[in-house]
C-alpha positions in Angstrom: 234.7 190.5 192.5 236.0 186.9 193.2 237.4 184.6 191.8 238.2 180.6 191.6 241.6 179.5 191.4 241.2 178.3 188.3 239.4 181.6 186.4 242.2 183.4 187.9 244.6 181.1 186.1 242.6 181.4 182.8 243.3 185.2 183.4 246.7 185.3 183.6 247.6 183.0 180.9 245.3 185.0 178.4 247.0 188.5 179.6 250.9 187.4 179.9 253.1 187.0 177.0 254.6 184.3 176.2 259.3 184.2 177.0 260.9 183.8 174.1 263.0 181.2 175.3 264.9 180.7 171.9 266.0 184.3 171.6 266.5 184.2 175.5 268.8 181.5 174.8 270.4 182.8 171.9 271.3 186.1 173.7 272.5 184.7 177.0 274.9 181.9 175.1 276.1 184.6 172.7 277.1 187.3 175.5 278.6 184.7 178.2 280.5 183.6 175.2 281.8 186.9 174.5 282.4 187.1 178.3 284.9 184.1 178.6 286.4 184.9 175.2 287.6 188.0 176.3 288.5 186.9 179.5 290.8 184.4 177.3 292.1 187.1 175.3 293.2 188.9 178.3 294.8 185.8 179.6 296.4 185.6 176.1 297.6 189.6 176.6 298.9 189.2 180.0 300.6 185.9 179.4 302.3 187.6 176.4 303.7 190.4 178.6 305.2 188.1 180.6 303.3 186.5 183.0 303.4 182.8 183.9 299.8 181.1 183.4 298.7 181.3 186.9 299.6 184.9 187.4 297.8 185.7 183.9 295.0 183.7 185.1 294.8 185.9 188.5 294.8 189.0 186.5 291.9 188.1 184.4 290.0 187.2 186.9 290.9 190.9 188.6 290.3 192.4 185.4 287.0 190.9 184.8 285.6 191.8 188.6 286.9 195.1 188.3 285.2 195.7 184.8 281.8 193.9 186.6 281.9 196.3 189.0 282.5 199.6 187.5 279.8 198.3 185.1 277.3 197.8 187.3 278.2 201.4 189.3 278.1 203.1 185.7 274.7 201.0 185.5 275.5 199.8 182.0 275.8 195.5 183.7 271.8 196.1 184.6 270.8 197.1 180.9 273.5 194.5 179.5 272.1 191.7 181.7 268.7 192.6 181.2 269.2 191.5 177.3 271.6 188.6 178.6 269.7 186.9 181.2 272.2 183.8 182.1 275.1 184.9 180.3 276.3 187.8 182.2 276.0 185.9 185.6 277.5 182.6 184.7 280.5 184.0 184.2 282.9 185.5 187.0 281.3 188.8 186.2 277.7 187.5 187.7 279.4 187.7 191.3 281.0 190.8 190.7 277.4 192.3 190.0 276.3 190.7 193.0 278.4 192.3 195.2 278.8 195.9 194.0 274.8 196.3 193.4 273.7 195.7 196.7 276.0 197.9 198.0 275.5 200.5 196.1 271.6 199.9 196.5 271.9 200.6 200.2 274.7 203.4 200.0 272.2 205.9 200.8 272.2 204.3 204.7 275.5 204.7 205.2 279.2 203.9 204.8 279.1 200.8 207.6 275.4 200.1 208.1 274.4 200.1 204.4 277.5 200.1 202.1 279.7 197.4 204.1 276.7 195.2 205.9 274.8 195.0 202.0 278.3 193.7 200.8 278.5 190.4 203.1 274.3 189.5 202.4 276.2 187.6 199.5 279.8 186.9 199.7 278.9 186.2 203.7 277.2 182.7 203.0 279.9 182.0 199.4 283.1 183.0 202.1 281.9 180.9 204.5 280.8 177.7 202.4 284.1 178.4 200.3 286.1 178.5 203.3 284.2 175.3 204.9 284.8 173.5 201.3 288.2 174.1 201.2 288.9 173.3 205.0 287.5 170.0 204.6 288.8 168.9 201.0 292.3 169.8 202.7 291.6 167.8 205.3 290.3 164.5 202.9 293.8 165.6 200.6 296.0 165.2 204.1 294.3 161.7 205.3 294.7 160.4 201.8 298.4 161.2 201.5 298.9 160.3 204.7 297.3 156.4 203.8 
């Protein structure tokens, strides 16, 4: 059987649901809220235990990777970002998905080959650009201070 460009268009648009984009948005606004406000409550904890704002801030931000991660090894992140689209990778947490999953994806090939290479296929390129971005802004910051 073949077919034109344009039946095969006709095709898919009468067999494919429409997104519900409203309820997409709804759900990915409600659960990245959820996200940050909890990530403010534990800056609120920490910081009430005694730690300055930075150091409260760096805990967070540890908390929240570590809960990403053991999330997404427990495979609970997949079935919550699944329903939240956007709003559990906006946040922090999205980053800590993307790390742990493709290592645990490739596990099966090995502690160095599959574990540890799978695990730089994304922060490689976000180290490197991070590390460029910072190199440079430091550089602008010293030839501006120095004028």
């Amino acid at each position: 059987m073949s077919m034109t460009n344009q039946d095969y268009g006709k095709l898919v648009n009468e067999k494919s649901r429409p997104s519900p984009m409203g309820k997409n948005l709804v759900w990915a606004f409600l659960v990245g809220g959820a996200i940050c406000a909890a990530g403010q409550g534990l800056m609120n904890l920490y910081q009430k235990y005694g730690l300055d704002k930075e150091q409260a801030g760096t805990a967070t931000s540890i908390t929240l990777i570590f809960a990403a991660a053991l999330l997404t090894g427990l495979g609970l992140f997949d079935k919550l970002a699944k329903r939240a689209g956007a709003g559990t990778l906006v946040p922090i947490t999205g980053f800590a998905n993307a790390m742990v999953s493709p290592a645990l994806e490739f596990k099966s090939e090995g502690l160095v080959t599959g574990t540890a290479a799978k695990l730089f296929t994304v922060a490689g390129p976000v180290l490197v650009f991070g590390i460029s971005a910072s190199v440079i802004y430091g550089l602008i910051l010293c030839l501006l201070q120095s004028l």
